[in-house]
N, C-alpha and C positions, 0 to 999 in steps of 0.2 A: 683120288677122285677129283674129278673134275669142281670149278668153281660154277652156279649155276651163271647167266648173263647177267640176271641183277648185282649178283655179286663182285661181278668185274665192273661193271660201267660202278658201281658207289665207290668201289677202292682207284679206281683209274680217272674220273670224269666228275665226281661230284666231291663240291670243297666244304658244303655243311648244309644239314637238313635242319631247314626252318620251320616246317611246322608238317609234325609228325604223323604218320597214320595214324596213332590213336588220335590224337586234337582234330585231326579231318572225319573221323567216323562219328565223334560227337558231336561236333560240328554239323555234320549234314542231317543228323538225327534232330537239332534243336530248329536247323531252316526246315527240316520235312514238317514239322509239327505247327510250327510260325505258318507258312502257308498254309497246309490243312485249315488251320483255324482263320485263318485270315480269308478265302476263298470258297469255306463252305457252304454251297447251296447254288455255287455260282461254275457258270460256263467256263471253265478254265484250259488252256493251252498254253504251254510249254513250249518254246519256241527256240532247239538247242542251238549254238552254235558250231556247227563243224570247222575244224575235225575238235579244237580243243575242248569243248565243254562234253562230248557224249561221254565219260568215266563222271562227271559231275551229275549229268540230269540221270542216268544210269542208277547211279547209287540213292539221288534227291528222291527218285519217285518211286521207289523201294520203303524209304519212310514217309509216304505220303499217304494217309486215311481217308483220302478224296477219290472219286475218279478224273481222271483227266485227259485228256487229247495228248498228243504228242507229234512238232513237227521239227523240219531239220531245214536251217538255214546253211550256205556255206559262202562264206565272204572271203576277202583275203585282201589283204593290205602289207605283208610282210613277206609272199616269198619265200624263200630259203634262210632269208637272214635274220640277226637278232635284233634289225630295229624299222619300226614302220617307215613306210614308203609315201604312207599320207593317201594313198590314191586307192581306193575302195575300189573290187571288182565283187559281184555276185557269181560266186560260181554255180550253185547250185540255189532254186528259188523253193518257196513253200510249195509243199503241195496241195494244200488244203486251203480254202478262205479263211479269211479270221474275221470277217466282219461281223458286228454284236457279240464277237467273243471276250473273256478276260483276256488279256495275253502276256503270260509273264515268257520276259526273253531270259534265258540262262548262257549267263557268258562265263567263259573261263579264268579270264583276267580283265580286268582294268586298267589302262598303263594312259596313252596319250587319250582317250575317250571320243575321238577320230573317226574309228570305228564303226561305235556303239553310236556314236550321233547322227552318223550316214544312218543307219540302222533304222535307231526309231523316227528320223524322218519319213522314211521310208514305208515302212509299217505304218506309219500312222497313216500317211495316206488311203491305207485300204480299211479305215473306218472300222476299227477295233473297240468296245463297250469300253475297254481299258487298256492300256499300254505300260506294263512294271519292266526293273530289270533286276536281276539276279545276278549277285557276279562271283566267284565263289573266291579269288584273287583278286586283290586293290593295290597296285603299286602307290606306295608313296608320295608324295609330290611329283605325279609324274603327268598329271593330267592338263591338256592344252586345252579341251574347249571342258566347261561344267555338265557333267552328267550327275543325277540325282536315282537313286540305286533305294531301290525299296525293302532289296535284302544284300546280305554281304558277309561271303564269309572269313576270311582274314584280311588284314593289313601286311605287307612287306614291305623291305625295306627298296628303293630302287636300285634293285639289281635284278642279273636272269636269271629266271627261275623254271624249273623243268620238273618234270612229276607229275604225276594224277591227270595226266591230259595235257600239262601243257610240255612243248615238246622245241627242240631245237636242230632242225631240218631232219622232222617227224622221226625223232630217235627220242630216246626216254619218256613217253606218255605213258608206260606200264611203270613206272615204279611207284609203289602206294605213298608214298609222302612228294613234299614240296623241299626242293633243295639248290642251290647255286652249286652253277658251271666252274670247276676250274678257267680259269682266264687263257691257260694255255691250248683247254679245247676250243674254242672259236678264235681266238687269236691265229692259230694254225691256220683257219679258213679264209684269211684272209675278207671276211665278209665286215666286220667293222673300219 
C-alpha cells in the first residue's frame, strides 16, 4: 500500500517538528477562550491573512464563545521564496468596512514584522474602535521594525518553518503541526 502524501513530504522534506498538533490544538483552544473573554460584548472582526493564516483563524473561531465577523486580507511580500522581499503588495483588499469595529488581525507568523507594520498602518487608517494582532507563529529575533502582538501563540527558533498554513512555495500548509525544511529542499531551488 501506498504511503499517504503527508507521509512522504515528513519522511522526504521535513528535518523536525517543533511544535506538535497536539501543543497547537491547545494552544488555539486557550487563545479562543483569551479572546472570547477578552472581546465579550464587543464588535469584533477577525481580519485573516491569506493565504497563511486561514487553518489558524479556521480552527481559532471554532473555539470562540463570541460572535464574530470575519474578513480576509491578502498581502505578499515574499513570492515564491523563503525570505521577504521588504516590499508590500495588497493582493486581495477587505471586503467589509471596519470602521467603529474591534479589529483583531490574525497572522500566521511573525518573522521581519515588515509586513504586519505596512498592515496595521494601513487598517488604521480606516478608523477601527480598535486595532489588536494575533499571530499564531513568532520568529525569534527576527524582527526589523517593533510590533506589539496582543496574542501569540508560539515562539521558534529563527529558522523555516512550514505546517498548519504556513507554507514554502504554497506546498506543506496541510500538515497538522509546525516543522523545519530540510536545507536540501530550498537549497535545490536555488531561491536563497
Amino acid at each position: 500500500m501506498e504511503a499517504n502524501v503527508t507521509d512522504r513530504v515528513l519522511s522526504d522534506d521535513i528535518e523536525d517538528v517543533i511544535v506538535s498538533e497536539e501543543q497547537i490544538k491547545l494552544r488555539v483552544r486557550e487563545l479562543g477562550r483569551q479572546i472570547s473573554e477578552d472581546y465579550r460584548g464587543k464588535d469584533l472582526m477577525l481580519v485573516g491573512i491569506l493565504r497563511g493564516a486561514f487553518v489558524f483563524l479556521a480552527d481559532l473561531i471554532r473555539e470562540m464563545g463570541i460572535s464574530v465577523e470575519t474578513d480576509f486580507i491578502a498581502i505578499s511580500s515574499y513570492g515564491s521564496a523563503s525570505t521577504t522581499s521588504g516590499v508590500v503588495r495588497i493582493l486581495k483588499d477587505l471586503d467589509d468596512d471596519i470602521a467603529d469595529k474591534h479589529v483583531l488581525i490574525v497572522e500566521d507568523i511573525l518573522d521581519t514584522g515588515l509586513t504586519l507594520n505596512y498592515l496595521i498602518k494601513n487598517l488604521s487608517s480606516r478608523r477601527p474602535a480598535s486595532l489588536e494582532i494575533c499571530s499564531f507563529i513568532v520568529k525569534e529575533g527576527k524582527q526589523r521594525v517593533p510590533i506589539r502582538l496582543k496574542y501569540s501563540g508560539f515562539t521558534v527558533p529563527n529558522t523555516f518553518v512550514v505546517g498548519y498554513g504556513l507554507d514554502y512555495a504554497q506546498m506543506y500548509r496541510n500538515l497538522p503541526f509546525i516543522g523545519t525544511l530540510k536545507r536540501s529542499v530550498y537549497e535545490d531551488d536555488a531561491i536563497l
